[in-house]
FIDRENTOR-535510 format. One record per residue (C-alpha): residue in three letters; x, y negated, z. Coordinates in steps of 0.02 Angstrom, whole numbers, plus 32768, in hexadecimal, padded with zeros to 4 digits. Layout:
ALAXYZ ...
***
This chain:
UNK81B5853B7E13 UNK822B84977E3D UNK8257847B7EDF UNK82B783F57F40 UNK82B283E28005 UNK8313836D8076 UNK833F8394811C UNK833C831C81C0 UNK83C983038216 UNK835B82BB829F UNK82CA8335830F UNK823882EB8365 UNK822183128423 UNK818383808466 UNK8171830584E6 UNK8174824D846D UNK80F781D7843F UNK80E5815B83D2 UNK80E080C68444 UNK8179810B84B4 UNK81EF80888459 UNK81887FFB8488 UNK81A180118547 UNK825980768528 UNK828C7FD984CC UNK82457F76855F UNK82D27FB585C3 UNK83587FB78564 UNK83577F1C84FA UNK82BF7EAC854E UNK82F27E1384E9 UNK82FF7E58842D UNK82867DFF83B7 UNK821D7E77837B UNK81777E2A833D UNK81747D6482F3 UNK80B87D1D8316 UNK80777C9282A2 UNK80347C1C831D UNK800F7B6D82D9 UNK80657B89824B UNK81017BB48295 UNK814F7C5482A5 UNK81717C808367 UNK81E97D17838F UNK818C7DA483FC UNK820C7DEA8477 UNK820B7EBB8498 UNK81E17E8D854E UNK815F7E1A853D UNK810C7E9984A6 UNK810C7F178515 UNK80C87EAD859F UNK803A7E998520 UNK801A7F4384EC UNK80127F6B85AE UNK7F9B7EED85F0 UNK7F317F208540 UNK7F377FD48570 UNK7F077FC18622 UNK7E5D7F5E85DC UNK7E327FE8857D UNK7E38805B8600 UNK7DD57FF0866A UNK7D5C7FED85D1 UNK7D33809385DF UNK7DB380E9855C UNK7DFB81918585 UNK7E7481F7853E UNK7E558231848E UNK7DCF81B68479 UNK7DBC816683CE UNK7DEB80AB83AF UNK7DB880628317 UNK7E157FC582EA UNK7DD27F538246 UNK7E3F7EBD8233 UNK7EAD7E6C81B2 UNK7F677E6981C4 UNK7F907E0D825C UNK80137E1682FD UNK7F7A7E67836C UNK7F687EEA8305 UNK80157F29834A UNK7FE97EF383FB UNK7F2F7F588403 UNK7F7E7FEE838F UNK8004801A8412 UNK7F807FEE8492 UNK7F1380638461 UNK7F9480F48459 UNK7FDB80C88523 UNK7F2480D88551 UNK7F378194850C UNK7EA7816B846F UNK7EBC818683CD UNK7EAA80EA833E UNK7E3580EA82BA UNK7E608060824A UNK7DDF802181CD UNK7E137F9D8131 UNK7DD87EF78168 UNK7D7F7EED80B8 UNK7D137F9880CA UNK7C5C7F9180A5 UNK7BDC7FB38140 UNK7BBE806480D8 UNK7C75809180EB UNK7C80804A81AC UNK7BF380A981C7 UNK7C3D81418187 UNK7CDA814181E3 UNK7C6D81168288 UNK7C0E819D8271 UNK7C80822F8240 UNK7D1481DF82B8 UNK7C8D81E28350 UNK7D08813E838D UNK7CB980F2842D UNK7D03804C8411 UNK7D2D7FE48380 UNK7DA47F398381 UNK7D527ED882FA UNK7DB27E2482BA UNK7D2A7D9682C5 UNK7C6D7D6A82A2 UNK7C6A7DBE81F1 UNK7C957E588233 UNK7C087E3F82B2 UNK7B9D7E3D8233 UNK7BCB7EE581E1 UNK7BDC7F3A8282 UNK7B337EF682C3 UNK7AC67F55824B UNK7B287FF2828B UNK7B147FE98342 UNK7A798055834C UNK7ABD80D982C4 UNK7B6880F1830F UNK7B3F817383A6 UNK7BE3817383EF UNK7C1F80AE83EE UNK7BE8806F8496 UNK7C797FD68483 UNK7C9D7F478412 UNK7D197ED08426 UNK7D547E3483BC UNK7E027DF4839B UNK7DD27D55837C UNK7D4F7CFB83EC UNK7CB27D1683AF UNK7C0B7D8583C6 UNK7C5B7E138423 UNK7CE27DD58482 UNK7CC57D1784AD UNK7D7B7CEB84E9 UNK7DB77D7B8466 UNK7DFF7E338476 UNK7EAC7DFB84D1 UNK7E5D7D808543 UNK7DCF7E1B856E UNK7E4B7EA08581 UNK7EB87E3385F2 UNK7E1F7E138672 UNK7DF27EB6866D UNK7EAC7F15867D UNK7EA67EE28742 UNK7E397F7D8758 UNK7EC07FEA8719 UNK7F4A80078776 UNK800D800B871A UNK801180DB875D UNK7F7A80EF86F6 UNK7FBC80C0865D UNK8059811A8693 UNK800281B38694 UNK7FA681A885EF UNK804581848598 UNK809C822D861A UNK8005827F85C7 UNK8022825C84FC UNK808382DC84A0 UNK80E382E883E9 UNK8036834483BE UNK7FBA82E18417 UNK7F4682918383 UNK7F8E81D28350 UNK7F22818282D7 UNK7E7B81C18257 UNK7EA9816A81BA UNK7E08817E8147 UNK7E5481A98094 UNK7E2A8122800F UNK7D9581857FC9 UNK7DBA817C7F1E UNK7D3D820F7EEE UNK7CA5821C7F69 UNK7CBA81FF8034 UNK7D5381CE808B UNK7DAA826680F5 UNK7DF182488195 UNK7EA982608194 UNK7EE482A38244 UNK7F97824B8260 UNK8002828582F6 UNK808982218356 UNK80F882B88316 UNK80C282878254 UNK80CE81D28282 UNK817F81D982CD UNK81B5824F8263 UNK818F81DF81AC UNK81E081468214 UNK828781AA8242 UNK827A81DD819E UNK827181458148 UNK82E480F581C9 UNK836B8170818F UNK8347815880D2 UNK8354809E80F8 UNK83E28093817E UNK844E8012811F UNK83AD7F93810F UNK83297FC281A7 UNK83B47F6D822D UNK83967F0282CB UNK83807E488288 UNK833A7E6581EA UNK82877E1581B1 UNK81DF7E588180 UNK815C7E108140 UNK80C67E8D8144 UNK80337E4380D7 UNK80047F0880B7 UNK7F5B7F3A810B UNK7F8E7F7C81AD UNK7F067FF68195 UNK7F69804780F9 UNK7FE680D28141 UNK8073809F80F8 UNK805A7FF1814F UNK805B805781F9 UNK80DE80C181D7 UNK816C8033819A UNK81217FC7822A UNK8146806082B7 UNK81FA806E825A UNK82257FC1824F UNK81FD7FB08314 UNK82788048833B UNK82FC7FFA82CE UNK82E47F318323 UNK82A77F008282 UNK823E7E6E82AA UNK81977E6A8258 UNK81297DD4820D UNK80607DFA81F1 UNK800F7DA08176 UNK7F6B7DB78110 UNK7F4A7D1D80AB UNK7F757D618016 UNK7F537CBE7FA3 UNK7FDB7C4E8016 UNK80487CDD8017 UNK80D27C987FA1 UNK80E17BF9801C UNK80F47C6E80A8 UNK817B7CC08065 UNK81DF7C17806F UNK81C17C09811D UNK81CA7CA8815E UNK825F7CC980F9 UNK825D7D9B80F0 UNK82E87E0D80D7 UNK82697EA88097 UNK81B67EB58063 UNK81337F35806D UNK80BC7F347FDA UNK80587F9F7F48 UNK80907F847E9C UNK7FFC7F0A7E54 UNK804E7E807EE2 UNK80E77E7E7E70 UNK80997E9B7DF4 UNK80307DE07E0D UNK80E47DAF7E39 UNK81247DC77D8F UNK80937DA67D26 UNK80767CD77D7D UNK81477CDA7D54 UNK812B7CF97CAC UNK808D7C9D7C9B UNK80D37C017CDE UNK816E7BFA7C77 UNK80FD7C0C7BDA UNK80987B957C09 UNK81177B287C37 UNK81587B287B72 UNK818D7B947AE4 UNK82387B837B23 UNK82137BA07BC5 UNK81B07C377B99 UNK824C7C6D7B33 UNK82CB7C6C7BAB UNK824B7CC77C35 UNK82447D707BAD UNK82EE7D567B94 UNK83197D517C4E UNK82957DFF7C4F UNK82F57E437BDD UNK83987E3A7C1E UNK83697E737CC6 UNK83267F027C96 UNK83B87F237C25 UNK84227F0C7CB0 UNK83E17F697D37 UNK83C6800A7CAF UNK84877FF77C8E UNK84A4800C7D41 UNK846980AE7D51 UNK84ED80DA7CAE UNK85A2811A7CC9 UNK85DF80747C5E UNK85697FFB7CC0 UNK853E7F4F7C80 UNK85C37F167C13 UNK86177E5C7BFF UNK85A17E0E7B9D UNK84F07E5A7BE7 UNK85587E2F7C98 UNK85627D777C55 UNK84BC7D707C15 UNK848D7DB37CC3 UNK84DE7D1B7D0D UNK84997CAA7CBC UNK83EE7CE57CC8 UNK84087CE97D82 UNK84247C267D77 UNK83897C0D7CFD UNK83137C777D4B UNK83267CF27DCE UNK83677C767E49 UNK82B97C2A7E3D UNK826D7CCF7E53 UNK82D27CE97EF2 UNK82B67C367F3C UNK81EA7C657F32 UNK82057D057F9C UNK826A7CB68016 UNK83347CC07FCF UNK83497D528063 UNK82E07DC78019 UNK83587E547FC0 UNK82DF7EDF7FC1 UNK82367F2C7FC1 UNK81D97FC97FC8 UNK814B7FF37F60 UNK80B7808B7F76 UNK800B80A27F6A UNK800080A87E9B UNK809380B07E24 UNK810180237E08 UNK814180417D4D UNK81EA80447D19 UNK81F17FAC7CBB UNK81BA7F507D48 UNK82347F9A7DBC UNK82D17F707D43 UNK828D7EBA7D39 UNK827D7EA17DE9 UNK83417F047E09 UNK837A7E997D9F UNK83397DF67DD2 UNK83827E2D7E8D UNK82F67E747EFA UNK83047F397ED6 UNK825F7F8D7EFA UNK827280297F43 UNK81D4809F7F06 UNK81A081437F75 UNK811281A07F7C UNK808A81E97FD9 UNK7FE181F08014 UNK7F9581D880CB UNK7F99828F80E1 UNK8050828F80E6 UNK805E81F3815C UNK809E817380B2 UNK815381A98062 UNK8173826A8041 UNK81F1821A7FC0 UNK823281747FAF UNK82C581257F45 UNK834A80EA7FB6 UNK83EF806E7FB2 UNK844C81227FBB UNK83F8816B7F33 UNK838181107EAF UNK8336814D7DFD UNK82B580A17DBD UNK822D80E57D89 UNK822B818E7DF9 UNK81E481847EB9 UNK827981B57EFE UNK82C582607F5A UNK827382B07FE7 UNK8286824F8094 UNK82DB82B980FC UNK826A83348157 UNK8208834D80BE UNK81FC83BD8033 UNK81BB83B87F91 UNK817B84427F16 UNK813B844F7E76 UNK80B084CB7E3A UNK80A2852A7D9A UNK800284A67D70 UNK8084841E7D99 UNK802A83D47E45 UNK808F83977EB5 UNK80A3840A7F63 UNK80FD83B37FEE UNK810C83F380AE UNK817383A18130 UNK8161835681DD UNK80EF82C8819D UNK806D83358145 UNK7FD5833681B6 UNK7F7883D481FC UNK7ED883B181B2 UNK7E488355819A UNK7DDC830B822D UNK7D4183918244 UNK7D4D83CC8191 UNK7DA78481819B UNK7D72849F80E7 UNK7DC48401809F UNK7E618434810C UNK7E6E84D080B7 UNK7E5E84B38018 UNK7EE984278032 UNK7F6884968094 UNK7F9C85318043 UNK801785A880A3 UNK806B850B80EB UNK806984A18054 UNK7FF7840D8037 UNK7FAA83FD7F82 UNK7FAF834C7F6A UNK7F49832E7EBA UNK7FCC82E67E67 UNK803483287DDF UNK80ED83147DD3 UNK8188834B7D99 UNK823E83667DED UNK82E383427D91 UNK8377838E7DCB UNK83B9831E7E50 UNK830E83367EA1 UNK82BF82867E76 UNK820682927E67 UNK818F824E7DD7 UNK80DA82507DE7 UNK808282517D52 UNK7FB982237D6E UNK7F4B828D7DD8 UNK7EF9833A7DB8 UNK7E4383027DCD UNK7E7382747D45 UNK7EC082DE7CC6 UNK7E5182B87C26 UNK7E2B83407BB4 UNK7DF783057AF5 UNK7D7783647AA4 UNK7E2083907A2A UNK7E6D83F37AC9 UNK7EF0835B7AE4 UNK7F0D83577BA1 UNK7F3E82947BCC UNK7F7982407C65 UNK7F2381A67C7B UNK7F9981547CF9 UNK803181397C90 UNK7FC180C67BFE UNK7F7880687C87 UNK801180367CD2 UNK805880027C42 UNK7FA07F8A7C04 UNK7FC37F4C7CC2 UNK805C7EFD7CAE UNK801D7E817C22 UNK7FFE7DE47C86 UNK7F4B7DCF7C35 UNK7F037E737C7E UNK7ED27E917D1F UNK7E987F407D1A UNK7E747FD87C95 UNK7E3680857CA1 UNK7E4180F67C19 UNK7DB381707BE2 UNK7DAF81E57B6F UNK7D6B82837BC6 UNK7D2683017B3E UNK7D2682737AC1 UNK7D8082777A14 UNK7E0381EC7A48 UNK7E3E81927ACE UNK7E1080F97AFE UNK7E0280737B88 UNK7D957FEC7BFA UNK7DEC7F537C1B UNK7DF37ED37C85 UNK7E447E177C8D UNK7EA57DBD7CFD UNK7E3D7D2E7D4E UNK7EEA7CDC7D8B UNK7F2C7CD67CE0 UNK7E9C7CB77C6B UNK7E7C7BFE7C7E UNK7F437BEF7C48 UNK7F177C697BB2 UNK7E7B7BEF7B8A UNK7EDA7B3D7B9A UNK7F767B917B13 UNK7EE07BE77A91 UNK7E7E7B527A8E UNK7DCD7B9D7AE2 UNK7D677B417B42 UNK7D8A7B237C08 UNK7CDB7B617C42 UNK7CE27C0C7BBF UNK7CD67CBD7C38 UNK7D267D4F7BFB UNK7C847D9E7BCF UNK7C7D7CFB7B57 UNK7D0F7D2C7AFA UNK7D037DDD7B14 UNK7D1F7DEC7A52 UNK7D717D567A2A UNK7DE67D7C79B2 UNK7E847D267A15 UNK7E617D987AAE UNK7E397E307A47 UNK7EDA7E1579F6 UNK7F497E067AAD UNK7EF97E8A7ADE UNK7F0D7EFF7A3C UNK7FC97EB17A4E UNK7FC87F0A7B0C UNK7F6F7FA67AC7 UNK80047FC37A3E UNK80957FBB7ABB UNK8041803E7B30 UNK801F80C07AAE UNK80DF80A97A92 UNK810081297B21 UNK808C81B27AF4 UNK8053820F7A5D UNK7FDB81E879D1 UNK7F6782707A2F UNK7F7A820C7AD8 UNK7F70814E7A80 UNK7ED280DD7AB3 UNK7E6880DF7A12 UNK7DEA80517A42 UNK7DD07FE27ADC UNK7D4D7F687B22 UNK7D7D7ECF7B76 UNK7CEB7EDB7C28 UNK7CAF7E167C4B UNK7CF17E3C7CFF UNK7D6E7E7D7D67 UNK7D847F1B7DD5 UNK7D6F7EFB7E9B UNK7D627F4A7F3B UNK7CCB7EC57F55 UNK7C6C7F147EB9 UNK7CBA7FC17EED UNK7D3680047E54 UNK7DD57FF67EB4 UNK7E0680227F65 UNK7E567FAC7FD1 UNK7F027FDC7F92 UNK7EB37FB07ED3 UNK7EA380777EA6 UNK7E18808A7E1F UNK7D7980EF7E64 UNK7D7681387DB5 UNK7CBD81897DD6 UNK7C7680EE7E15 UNK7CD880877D64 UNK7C7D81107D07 UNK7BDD81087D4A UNK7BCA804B7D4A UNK7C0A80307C97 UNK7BBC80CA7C68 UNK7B75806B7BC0 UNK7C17800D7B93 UNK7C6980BE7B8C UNK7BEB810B7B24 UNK7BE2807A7AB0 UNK7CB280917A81 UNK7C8281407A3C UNK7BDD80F879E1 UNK7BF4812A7917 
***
């Protein structure tokens, strides 16, 4: 049984909380930036006095509201600077968070009302109105809606509500809620992405929450330093976005929020970040519009571009040799910097040296490109039950293509069925009312995460698809799924595959194109404008791409493992249609329900 652990050089205090920094930093160093607001389009710097000024006069509203301590707080927005304001809020009024993806159906809202018994939900604007208005008489417990922006529930909006209401509370009453929080009072109920059947409430601690951000801090300590940039465009309802966000504050790492995803790449010129937050299929959009453009641009445009790709992967794989990159790849390097990656850098900003990646697995090949373009991604891992990273790569210590070492404060071990085992002080202590689920997770201290992995000597971890996905052939062949799709990912024409193949004769797979690429792959094959994909679902020009994609996955496993057959779907995967989650992870029961008849028609005689 492998085993790797890495201890903390840092302890958390019985008495902390999460939001102690906020009013610590306050003190100490009331005029640090550490929040930049988009007003107007402009990006205004957020003093540590004035945020905590904020969080205060937001707390003290609440408590006139009617919260109490413990109370449940559910907070649906997308990624924006109040988000940090009503989140530390909602911990100085002694009440836990329950944040909900801004995109989540009225089923799921419901859900997490429901099991979460919250008594007050912060909802963004009219369209959440909507979805919560349906709910109002179903959700026993909520007896308080409020609304960031003006709107049905909160006229002058959430700020301007709290504010007229925080003169019934007086500054020794919030004094005394924060006196009365403890490393092991209850932070946050994240709501796991419910991949297979109903989302579980994931009981966070400010322990586990300070804990993964120390952690991460320390893993980090040459890049998370006061005056460096974030731009958060991460759902702040994903764990990993409040974990990096909580250690970026302790370090006076200023932070950007940002959630218009399709004027993202302008932002990045304005904003101008030193580090990103994101999950891999962001970079992986990054890479795939690179490429797309320079072919489209001309063949010798689209030359250079692969040869560029080539060369940085090339190079970044010779840096983790002995020899390193010798003259002539260092040259090529060079000039490819010139050609192409300088470009690459200009559209993130020029600052930006570095990002991490979680949530799904990055790839190798994508990792190399992007190391040796200049941005290094830095891939962990982990799940909300561990509060984000148990392992991440590091500038200290990096292996492309692994997720890293443990953080410190974590451990990792794995079991004789090769699942992955990790304790440590940001593994959680259960789920929310569900003692059944809890055991069957935690096993004499160790949490069973559902993945499988392996550990090389050094104690870098690589996960290798998950238990519940392992497909079995009716020829006894036991396949990973996650490593093929991956691979079918990275070609710029596919959005999304899932391969299926359980107690079949062969492998094969369901995919899905790119709707951002295929009107360039149209205009360069000749087919008409208006043409969907379910038009040319068997057109021999996209067959062929996509048989082209199919080959260069099946290079990595065995003739046993290969994809046999596909099916090009006429449309995509979404979290509107409900196949993916909100951090694009395939609900692989729902997939096989839906397309039930394309599956069964790939292993017609």
């Amino acid at each position: 049984m492998q085993e790797f652990s890495a201890p903390a050089a840092f302890t958390v205090a019985d008495d902390e909380s999460g939001v102690d920094a906020v009013f610590e930093l306050e003190k100490s160093e009331p005029r640090v930036t550490v929040f930049e607001k988009l007003v107007d389009g402009d990006w205004r710097p957020v003093a540590a006095a004035d945020f905590a000024s904020e969080v205060r006069t937001a707390a003290k509203g609440l408590v006139a509201l009617g919260i109490t301590p413990g109370d449940r707080v559910g907070l649906m927005a997308a990624t924006r600077y109040e988000w940090s304001v009503l989140g530390y809020a909602i911990w100085a009024a002694g009440a836990i968070g329950v944040p909900i993806y801004e995109t989540s159906s009225t089923g799921q809202v419901e859900w997490i009302l429901e099991d979460s018994g919250a008594v007050a939900m912060i909802i963004e604007d009219d369209h959440h109105a909507k979805t919560i208005a349906s709910l109002l008489d179903k959700a026993e417990s909520l007896r308080t809606v409020l609304q960031i922006e003006p709107g049905t529930h909160s006229p002058e909006g959430v700020i301007a509500q709290l504010t007229a209401a925080s003169a019934e509370t007086s500054d020794e009453e919030i004094a005394g809620r924060l006196a009365g929080l403890t490393a092991d009072t209850p932070a946050i109920l994240i709501y796991t992405s419910g991949t297979t059947g109903r989302p579980k409430g994931c009981q966070l601690s400010h322990r586990n929450l300070l804990m993964e951000a120390r952690g991460a801090g320390e893993a980090f300590h040459t890049e998370l330093i006061p005056g460096r940039r974030l731009l958060m465009f991460l759902p702040m309802a994903h764990v990993l976005a409040h974990a990096i966000s909580l250690a970026a504050f302790q370090a006076r790492v200023s932070v950007g929020h940002f959630s218009d995803i399709p004027n993202l790449v302008p932002t990045f010129g304005t904003f101008k970040p030193d580090f990103i937050l994101s999950v891999p299929r962001v970079f992986e959009k990054v890479y795939n519009s690179a490429r797309q453009t320079a072919h489209d641009g001309s063949s010798v445009k689209g030359k250079i571009f692969d040869f560029a790709d080539r060369t940085a992967v090339a190079w970044s794989e010779a840096q983790d040799t002995p020899q390193g990159p010798g003259t002539l790849l260092n040259l090529q390097h060079t000039l490819c910097d010139k050609l192409v990656y300088s470009k690459l850098k200009t559209v993130l900003g020029n600052n930006c040296t570095f990002a991490i990646s979680g949530g799904a697995p990055l790839g190798a090949r994508l990792g190399h490109f992007f190391r040796g373009m200049g941005m290094t991604i830095y891939e962990g891992y982990g799940l909300t039950e561990t509060t984000a990273a148990v392992a991440v790569n590091t500038p200290d210590n990096i292996r492309v293509g692994s997720v890293g070492q443990p953080i410190p404060g974590n451990a990792v071990r794995i079991a004789d069925d090769g699942e992955v085992l990790v304790r440590g002080g940001g593994v959680f202590d259960g789920y929310w009312r569900n003692d059944k689920a809890t055991a069957e997770a935690i096993v004499d201290g160790w949490f069973h995460t559902g993945d499988l992995g392996a550990l090389d000597e050094h104690g870098f971890l690589t996960i290798t698809g998950r238990k519940k996905e392992l497909i079995v052939t009716a020829g006894g062949k036991n396949v990973a799924p996650a490593g093929l799709e991956d691979d079918l990912r990275a070609h710029p024409l596919i959005s999304q595959a899932m391969v299926v193949g359980d107690q079949q004769p062969f492998i094969a797979a369901l995919i899905t194109i790119d709707t951002d690429a295929f009107p360039s792959w149209k205009a360069r094959n000749g087919k008409a404008e208006s043409a969907s994909v379910g038009d040319l679902a068997m057109d021999p020009a996209l067959l062929a791409e996509i048989e082209g994609a199919v080959a260069k996955a099946n290079l990595i496993v065995s003739h046993a493992e290969a994809i046999k057959k596909f099916t090009i779907l006429p449309v995509d995967f979404t979290e509107e249609s409900g196949e993916v989650t909100p951090t694009m992870k395939l609900k692989r029961n729902v997939v096989t329900e839906k397309y039930a008849a394309d599956i069964e028609s790939l292993y017609a005689k």
